[in-house]
C-alpha positions in Angstrom: -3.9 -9.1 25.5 -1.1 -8.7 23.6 -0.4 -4.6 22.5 1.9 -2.4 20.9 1.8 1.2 21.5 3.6 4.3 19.8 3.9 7.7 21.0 4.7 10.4 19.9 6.9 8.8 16.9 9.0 10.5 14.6 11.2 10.1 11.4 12.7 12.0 9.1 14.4 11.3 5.5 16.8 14.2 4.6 14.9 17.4 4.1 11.2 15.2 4.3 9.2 14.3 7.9 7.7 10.8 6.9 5.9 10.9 10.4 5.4 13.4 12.9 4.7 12.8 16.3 2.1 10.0 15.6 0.0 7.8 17.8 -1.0 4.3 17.6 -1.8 1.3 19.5 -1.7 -1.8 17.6 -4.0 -4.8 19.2 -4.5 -8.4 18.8 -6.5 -9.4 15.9 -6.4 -6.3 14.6 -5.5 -6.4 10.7 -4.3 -3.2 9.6 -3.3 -1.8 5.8 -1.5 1.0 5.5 -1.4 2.7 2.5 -0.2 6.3 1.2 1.6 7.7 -2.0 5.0 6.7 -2.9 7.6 8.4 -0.9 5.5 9.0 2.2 7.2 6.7 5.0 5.3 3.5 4.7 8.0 1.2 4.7 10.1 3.1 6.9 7.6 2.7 9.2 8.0 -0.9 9.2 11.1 -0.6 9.5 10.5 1.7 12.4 8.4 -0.5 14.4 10.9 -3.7 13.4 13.5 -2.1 15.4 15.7 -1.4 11.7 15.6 2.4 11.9 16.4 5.3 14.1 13.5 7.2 15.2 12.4 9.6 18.3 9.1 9.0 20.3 8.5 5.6 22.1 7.5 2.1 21.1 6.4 0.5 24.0 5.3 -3.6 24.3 5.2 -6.2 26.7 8.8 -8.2 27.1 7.8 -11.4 25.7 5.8 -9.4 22.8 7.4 -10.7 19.2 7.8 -9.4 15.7 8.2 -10.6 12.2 9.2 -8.5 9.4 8.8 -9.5 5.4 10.8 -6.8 3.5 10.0 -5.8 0.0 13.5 -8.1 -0.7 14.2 -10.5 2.1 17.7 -11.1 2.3 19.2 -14.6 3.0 22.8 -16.3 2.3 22.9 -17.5 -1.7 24.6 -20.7 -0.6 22.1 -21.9 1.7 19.6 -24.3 0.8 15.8 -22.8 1.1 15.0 -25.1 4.3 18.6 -23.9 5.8 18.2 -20.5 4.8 14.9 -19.6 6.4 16.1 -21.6 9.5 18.8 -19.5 9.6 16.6 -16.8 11.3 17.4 -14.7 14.2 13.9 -15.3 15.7 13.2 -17.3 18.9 11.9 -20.3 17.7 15.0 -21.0 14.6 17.3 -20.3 17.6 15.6 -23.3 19.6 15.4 -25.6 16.4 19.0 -24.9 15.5 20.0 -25.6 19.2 18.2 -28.4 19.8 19.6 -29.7 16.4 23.3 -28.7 17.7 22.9 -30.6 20.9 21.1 -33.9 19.7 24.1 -34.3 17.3 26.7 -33.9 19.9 24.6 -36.1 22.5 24.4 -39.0 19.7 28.5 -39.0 19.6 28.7 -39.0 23.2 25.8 -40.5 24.9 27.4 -41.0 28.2 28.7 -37.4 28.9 26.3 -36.2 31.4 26.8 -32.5 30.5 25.7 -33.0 26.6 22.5 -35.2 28.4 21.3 -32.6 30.5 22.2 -29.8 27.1 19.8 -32.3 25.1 17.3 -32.5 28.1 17.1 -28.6 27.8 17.0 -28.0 24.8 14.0 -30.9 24.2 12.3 -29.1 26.9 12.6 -25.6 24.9 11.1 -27.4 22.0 8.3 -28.6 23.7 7.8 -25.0 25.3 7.8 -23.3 22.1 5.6 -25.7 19.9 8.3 -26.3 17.3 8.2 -30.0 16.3 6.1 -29.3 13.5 7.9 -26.3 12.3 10.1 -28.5 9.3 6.3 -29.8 8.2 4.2 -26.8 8.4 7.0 -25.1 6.4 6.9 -27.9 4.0 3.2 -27.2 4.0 3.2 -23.3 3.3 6.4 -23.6 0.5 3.9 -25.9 -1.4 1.3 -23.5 -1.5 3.5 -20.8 -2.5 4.8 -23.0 -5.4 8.2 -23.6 -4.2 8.7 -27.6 -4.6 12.9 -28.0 -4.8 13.3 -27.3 -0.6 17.5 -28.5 -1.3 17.6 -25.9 -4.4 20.6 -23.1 -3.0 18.7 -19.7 -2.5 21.2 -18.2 -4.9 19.9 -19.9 -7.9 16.2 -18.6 -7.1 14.6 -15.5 -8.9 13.8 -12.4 -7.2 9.8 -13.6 -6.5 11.0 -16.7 -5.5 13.2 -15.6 -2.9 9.6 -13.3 -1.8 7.8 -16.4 -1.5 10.3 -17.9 0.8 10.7 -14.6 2.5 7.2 -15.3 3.4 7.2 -18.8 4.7 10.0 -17.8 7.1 8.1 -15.0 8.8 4.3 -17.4 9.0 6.5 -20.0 10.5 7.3 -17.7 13.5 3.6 -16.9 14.4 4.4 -13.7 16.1 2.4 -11.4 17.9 2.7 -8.7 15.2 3.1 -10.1 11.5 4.8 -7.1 9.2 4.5 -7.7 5.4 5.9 -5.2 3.0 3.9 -5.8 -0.5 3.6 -10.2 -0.1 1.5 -10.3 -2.7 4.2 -9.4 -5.1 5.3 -12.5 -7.7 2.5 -14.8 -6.3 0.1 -15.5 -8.6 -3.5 -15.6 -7.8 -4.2 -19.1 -6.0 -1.3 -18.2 -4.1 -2.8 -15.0 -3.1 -5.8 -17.0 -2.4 -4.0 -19.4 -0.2 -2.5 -16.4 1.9 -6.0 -14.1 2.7 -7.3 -17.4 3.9 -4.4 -18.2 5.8 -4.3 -14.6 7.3 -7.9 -14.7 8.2 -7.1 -17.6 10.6 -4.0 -15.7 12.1 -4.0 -15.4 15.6 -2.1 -12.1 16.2 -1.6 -8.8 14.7 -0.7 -7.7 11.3 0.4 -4.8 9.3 0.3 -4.8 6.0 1.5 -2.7 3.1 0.0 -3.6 0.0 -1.1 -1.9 -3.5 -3.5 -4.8 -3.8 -6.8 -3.7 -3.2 -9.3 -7.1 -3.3 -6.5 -8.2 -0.7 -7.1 -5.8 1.5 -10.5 -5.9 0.9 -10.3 -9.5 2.2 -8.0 -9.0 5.0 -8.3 -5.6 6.8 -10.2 -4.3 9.4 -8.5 -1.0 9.5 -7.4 1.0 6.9 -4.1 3.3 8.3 -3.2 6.3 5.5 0.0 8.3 6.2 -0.1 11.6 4.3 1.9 14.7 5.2 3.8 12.9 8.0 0.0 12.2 9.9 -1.4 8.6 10.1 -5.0 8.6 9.5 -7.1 5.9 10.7 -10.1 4.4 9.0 -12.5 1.8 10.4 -13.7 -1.7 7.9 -11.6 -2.7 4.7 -10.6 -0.8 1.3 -14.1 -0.4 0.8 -15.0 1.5 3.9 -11.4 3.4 3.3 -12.7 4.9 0.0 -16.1 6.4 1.4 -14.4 7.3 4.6 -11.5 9.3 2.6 -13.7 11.1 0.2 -15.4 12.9 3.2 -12.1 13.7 4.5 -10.3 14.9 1.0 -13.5 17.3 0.3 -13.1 18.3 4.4 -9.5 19.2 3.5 -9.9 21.4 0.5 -12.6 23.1 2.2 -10.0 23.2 5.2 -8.0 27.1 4.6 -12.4 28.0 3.2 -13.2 27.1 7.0 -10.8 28.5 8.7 -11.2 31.7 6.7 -14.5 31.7 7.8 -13.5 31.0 11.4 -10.7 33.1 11.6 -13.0 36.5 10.3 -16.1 35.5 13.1 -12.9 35.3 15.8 -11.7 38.7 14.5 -15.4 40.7 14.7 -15.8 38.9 17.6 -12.2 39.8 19.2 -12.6 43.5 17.6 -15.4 43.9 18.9 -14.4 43.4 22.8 -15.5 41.5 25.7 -16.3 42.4 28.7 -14.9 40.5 32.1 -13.5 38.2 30.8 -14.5 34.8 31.4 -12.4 31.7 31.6 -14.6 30.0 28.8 -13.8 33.7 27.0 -10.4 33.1 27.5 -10.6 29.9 26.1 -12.1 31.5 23.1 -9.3 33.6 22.8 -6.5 30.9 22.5 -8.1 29.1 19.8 -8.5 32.3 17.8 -5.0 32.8 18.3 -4.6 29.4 16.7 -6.7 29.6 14.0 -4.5 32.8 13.1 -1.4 30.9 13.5 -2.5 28.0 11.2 -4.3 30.0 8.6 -3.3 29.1 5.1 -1.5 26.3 6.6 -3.3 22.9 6.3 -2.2 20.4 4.0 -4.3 19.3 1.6 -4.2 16.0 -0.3 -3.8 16.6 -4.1 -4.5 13.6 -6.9 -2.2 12.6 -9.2 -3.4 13.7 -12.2 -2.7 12.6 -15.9 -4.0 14.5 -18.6 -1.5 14.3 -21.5 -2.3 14.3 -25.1 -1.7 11.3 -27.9 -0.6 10.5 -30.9 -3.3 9.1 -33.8 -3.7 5.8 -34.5 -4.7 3.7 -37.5 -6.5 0.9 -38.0 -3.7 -1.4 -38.1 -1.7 -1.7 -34.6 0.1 -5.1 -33.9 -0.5 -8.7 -35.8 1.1 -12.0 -34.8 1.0 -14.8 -37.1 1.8 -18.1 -36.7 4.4 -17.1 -34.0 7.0 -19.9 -31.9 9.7 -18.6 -29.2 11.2 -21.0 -26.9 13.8 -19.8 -24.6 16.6 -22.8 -23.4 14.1 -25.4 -22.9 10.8 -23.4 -21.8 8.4 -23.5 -24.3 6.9 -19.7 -24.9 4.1 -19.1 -28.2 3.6 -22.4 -30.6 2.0 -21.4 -33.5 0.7 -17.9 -31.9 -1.7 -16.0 -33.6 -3.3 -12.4 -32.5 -4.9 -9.5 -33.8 -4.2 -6.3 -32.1 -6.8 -3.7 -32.7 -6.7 0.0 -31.6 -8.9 0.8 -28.4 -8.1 -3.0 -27.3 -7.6 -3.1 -23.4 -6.0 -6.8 -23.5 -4.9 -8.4 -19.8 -2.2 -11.1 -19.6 -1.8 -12.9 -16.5 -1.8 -16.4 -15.5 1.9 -18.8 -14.2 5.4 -17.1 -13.2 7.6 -17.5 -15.5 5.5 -19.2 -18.2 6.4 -16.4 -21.2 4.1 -13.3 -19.9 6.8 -10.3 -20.0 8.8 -12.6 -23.2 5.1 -12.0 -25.4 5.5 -8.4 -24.5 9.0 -7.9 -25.3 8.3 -9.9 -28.6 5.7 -6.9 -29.4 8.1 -4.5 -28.7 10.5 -6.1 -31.0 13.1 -6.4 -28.6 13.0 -10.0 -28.4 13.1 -12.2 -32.3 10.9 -15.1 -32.7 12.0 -18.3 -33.6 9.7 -18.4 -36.3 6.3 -16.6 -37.5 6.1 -12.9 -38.1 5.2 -9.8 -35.7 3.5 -6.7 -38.3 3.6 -3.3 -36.3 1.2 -0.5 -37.9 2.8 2.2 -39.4 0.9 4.9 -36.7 1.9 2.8 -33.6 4.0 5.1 -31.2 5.1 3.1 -28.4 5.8 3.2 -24.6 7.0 0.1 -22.8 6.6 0.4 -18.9 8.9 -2.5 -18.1 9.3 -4.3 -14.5 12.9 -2.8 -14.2 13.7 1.1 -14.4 15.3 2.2 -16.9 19.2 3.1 -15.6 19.4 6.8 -14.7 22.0 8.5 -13.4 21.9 9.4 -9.9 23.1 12.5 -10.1 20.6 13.5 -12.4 18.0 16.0 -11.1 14.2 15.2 -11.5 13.9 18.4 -13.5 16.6 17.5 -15.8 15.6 14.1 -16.4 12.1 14.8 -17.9 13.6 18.0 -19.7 15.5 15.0 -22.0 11.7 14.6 -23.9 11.2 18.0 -23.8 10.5 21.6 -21.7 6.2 21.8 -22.9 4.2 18.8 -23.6 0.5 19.3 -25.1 -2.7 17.8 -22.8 -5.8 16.5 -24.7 -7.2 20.0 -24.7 -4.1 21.3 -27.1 -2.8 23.1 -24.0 0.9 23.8 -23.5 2.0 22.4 -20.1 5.3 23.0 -18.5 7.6 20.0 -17.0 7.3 21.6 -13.4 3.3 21.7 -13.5 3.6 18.1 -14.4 5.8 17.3 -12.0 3.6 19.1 -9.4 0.4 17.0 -11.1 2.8 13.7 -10.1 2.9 15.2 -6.6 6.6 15.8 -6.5 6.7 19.6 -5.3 8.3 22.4 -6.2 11.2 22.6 -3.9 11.9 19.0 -5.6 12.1 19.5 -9.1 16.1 20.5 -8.3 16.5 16.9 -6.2 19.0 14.2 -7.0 17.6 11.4 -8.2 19.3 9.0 -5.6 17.5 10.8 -2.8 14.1 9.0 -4.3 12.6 6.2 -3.0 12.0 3.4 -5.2 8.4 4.3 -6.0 9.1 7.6 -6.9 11.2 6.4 -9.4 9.0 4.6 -10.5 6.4 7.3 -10.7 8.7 9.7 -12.5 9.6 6.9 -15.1 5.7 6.6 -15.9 5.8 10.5 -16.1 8.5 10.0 -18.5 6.7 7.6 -20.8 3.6 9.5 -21.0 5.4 12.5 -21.8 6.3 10.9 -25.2 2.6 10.7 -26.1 2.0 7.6 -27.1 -0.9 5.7 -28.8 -0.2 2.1 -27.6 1.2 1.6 -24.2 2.4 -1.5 -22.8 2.3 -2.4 -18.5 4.8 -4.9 -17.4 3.5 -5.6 -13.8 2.5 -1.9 -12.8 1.0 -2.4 -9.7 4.2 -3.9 -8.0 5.6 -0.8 -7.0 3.0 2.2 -7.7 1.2 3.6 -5.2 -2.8 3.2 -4.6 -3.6 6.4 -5.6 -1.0 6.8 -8.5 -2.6 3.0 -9.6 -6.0 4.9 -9.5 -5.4 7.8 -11.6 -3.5 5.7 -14.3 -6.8 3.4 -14.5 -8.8 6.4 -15.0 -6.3 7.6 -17.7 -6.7 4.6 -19.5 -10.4 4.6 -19.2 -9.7 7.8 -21.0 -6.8 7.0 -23.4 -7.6 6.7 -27.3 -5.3 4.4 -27.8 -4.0 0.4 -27.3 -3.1 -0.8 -24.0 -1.8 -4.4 -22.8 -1.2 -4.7 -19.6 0.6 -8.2 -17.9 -0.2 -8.3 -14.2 -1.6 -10.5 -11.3 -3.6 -7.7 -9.7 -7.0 -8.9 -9.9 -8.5 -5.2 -8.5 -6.4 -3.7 -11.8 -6.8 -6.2 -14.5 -10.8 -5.5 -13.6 -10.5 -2.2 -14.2 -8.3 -2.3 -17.3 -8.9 -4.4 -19.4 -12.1 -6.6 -21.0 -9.5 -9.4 -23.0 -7.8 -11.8 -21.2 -4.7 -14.0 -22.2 -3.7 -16.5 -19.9 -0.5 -18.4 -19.5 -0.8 -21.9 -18.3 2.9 -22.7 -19.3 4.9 -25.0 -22.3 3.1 -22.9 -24.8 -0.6 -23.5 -23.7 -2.5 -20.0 -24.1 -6.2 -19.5 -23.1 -8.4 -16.4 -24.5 -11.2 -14.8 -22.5 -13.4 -12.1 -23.3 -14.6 -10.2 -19.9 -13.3 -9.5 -16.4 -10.3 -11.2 -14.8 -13.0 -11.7 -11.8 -15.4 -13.2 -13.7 -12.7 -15.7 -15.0 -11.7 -16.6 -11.9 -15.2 -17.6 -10.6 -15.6 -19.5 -14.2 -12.1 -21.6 -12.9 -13.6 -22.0 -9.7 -17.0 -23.5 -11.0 -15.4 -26.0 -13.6 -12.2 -27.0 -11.0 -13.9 -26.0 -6.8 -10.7 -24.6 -5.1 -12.3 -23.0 -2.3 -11.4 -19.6 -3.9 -13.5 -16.6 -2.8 -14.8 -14.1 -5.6 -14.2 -10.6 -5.4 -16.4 -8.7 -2.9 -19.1 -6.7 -4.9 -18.5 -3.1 -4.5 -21.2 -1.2 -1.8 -23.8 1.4 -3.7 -23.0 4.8 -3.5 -25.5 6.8 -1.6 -26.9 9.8 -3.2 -25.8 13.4 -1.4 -28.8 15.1 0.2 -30.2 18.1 -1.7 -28.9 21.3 0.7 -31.5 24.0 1.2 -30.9 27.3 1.4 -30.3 28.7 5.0 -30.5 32.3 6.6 -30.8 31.7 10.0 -30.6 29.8 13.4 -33.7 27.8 14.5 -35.2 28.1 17.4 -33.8 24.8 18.1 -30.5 25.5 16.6 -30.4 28.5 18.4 -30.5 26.6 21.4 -27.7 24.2 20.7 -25.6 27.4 19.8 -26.4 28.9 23.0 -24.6 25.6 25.0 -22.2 24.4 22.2 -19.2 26.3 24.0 -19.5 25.0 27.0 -19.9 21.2 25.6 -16.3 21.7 23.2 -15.1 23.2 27.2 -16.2 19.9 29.0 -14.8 17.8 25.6 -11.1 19.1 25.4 -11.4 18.7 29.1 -12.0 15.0 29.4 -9.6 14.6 26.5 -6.7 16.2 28.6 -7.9 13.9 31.3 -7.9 10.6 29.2 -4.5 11.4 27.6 -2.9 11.5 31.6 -4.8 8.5 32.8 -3.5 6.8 29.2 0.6 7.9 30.4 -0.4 6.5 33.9 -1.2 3.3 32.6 1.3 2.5 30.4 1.7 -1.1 31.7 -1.5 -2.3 32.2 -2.4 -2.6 28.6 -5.9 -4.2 29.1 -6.7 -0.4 30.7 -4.7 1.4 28.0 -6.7 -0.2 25.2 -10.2 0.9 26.9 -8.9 4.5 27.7 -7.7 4.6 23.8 -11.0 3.8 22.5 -12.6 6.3 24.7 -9.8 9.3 23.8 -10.6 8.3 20.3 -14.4 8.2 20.5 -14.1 11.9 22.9 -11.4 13.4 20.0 -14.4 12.5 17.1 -17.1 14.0 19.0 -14.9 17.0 20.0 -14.3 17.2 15.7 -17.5 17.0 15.2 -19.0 19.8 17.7 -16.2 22.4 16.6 -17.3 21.2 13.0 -21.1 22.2 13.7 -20.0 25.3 15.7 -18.2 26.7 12.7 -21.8 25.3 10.9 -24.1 27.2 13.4 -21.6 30.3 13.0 -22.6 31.6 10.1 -26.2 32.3 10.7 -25.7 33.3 14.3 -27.7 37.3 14.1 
């Protein structure tokens, strides 16, 4: 079997850890996303384990073990054409191709040389080693499915999701042990997406994906990894699972420095209070009071991004279209365009790249004239545009500084003042932060602040140009709950199925040459409608699992006699528990080579380490009603 392991890895970013000494062993078939606030190391980490970036710790696979790595932006040569470009590759398999190429060509000039006979006998006999006859074809085959149909156009004269898609192709082709995709579904529009869980369901080895798309990974994963304060926290089943699984472990963490209170003032009576001959179990005791004391205060807690900003009113009369026609150079946008925009609409616009989506939006925001028609904007309408690009900002500019251009207080929907630094702290940028330079942020951080920006202004109709392409899970969350909350219009032009769901109820969608179809419900429930009429083979979105009601807690004054029991032998299980963990942990360095071994003593540390949580978890339970 075919394993990656990390130990002990490490990376830092200037003043930040983006991991810490993590631990991981990456198997065959295993699908993994990993997820975590902008910021937090998740591409780095790709990086990391694509051999791109410095790091301490060890990555340790077999010789023969391979990688492939789609970056957010693949880079290729703009002169190339798209078959020569992602040929070009320095994997194994385009090094064969491009040999075997190289030598047929001089063989055919020179058939008689016995030297170029026995290169061409070689390098045939590499292609038939590696599988690679079919590698033109079964790029062909995956280009078409990812809408890319001009295979001699020169990379240079494709757009930025068109270079993605064949970004993509290049890294399937290779069929590597571990497949590493930075945010693929980016630019593809929903068959696409389609196309690729199905495709990745058949995949034979590993993959690691980093995705905001949450029906994808819904489809896809079988383990959910979360980096948060330089840990990596695993989670067992898809985006589902993740989401019960991490609500036990957020309200765990802000009960955490509550617990260890708790612990810490037991240990102290207990310590005060003396003990006599000391035991080795005693002394045992004693080191993990003198750890508690040494962490007290000091766990790191998760906190949500949080938007609670006021608005401005609104009036009846937000945004009318009538009779509207753009075309831009020969691509045929609105014909004879007509909408009513009405406030509290939650309107969705999705459908073909590059068929006028963003252009409509823009023509709203009157930065783009129509060829004819008119576009009526109500006299109450106060407008923020979240666009697909960043506004420029000076990267010299502090984070402070930047938001301090709207203004030092903004009001929340209570009539509160709030201060720029508790919003920035709400946007999980810290205090020691507030002072940083803005080129020391990562892209989605940008991108964060900029949406900070906007909502400072306050506005009553907001516009979302593809959101979800670089905002975090959890910042995408919040900002679906603030609209759930917001008074106002919002239009939102995305391919995120998960999002458009849970934003809007109106659907436009863009077939392309001014064709325009209008749908009233859930972008889910449209697609299932497409499938029905047109069978595709598409999968509808996984229904979301009930949530189980909390057991009502009684009130408790003391240990039963059972539980008395328990207490009496808890120590000496937690004793016998970080005991066999030490032991697993040497075997697991013994055998670093023999990975079949590894992967069994791994799933055993793992299974001891829960059960050793869970018994100091019901010790500090039992604790508090020991007489």
């Amino acid at each position: 079997m075919q394993t990656l392991r990390a130990e002990g890895l490490t990376r830092t970013y200037g003043e930040k850890t983006l991991f810490d000494k993590v631990d991981f062993i990456i198997n065959e078939n295993d699908r993994i996303g990993l997820i975590g606030t902008n910021g937090s190391g998740k591409t780095s980490l790709l990086d990391t384990l694509a051999g791109l970036a410095q790091y301490s710790g060890d990555i340790i696979t077999p010789n023969d073990y391979s990688i492939a790595y789609l970056k957010q932006e693949p880079e290729f040569n703009d002169e190339q054409t798209i078959m020569d470009a992602i040929f070009s590759g320095s994997q194994k398999v385009f090094k064969i191709i491009r040999r075997y190429e190289d030598t047929l060509a001089a063989y055919s000039e020179d058939p008689e040389d016995q030297k170029k006979q026995q290169q061409y006998m070689d390098a045939e006999a590499q292609m038939n080693e590696a599988d690679a006859w079919n590698a033109e074809s079964d790029v062909k085959t995956i280009l078409t499915q990812l809408h890319i149909m001009d295979l001699n156009q020169q990379m240079g004269t494709l757009s930025g999701g068109q270079r993605k898609r064949v970004g993509l192709a290049q890294v399937l082709i290779q069929a590597p042990d571990l497949l590493l995709l930075d945010e693929p579904t980016n630019h593809l529009d929903f068959d696409s997406i389609d196309w690729l869980e199905n495709y990745l369901a058949n995949y034979k080895g590993a993959l690691l994906v980093v995705t905001h798309d949450r029906y994808f990974l819904d489809q896809v994963a079988n383990h959910i990894w979360e980096l948060s304060f330089g840990r990596l926290f695993h989670y067992d089943g898809n985006y589902q699972d993740y989401v019960g699984q991490k609500a036990e472990r957020v309200e765990q963490e802000a009960n955490a420095d509550h617990k260890q209170q708790q612990l810490y003032k037991q240990e102290l009576a207990w310590m005060k209070a003396g003990a006599h001959a000391r035991s080795t179990k005693q002394q045992a005791r004693i080191n993990r009071f003198n750890k508690i004391k040494e962490n007290l205060g000091t766990t790191p807690t998760e906190q949500d991004v949080s938007i609670d900003l006021g608005q401005s009113r609104l009036g009846k009369q937000v945004i009318e279209l009538k009779d509207a026609n753009l075309k831009l150079d020969d691509h045929l946008i609105l014909q004879d365009f007509n909408l009513l925009i009405q406030a509290g609409d939650r309107i969705g616009i999705s459908g073909e790249n590059g068929a006028g989506k963003s252009s409509l939006l823009n023509v709203m925001a009157q930065r783009l004239p129509l060829d004819s028609g008119t576009v009526t904007i109500g006299e109450t309408v106060k407008m923020a545009y979240y666009t697909q690009r960043t506004e420029p900002i000076p990267d010299d500019k502090r984070i402070i500084n930047y938001l301090s251009e709207v203004g030092n207080n903004v009001t929340d929907k209570d009539g509160h003042s709030v201060s720029v630094s508790e919003l920035l702290e709400q946007f999980l940028f810290p205090r020691f932060m507030h002072g940083t330079l803005i080129r020391k942020l990562s892209g989605g951080e940008k991108r964060r602040l900029y949406l900070l920006k906007l909502l400072m202004e306050q506005p009553n109709v907001l516009f979302l140009d593809e959101p979800t392409n670089d905002l975090d899970i959890s910042t995408l969350t919040v900002l679906e709950d603030y609209i759930n909350h917001f008074n106002g219009t919002v239009i939102t032009v995305s391919h995120d199925r998960y999002f458009l769901d849970k934003v809007a109820d109106k659907l436009l969608i863009f077939d392309g040459n001014g064709k325009i179809e209008r749908y009233s419900g859930q972008f889910t429930e449209y697609l299932a409608n497409q499938k029905k009429s047109q069978p595709s083979g598409k999968k509808s979105a996984p229904k979301p699992k009930p949530v189980s009601e909390a057991p009502v807690k009684q009130t408790k004054t003391k240990l039963t006699y059972k539980e008395q029991l328990e207490w009496d032998g808890i120590e000496d299980e937690i004793d016998a528990l970080e005991k066999k963990k030490a032991d697993l942990q040497a075997k697991m360095n013994q055998n670093g080579d023999n990975y079949d071994k590894l992967a069994t003593l791994q799933a055993d540390f793992e299974a001891t380490d829960k059960k050793l949580d869970e018994k100091m978890t019901r010790w500090d339970y039992l604790s508090q009603y020991v007489e």
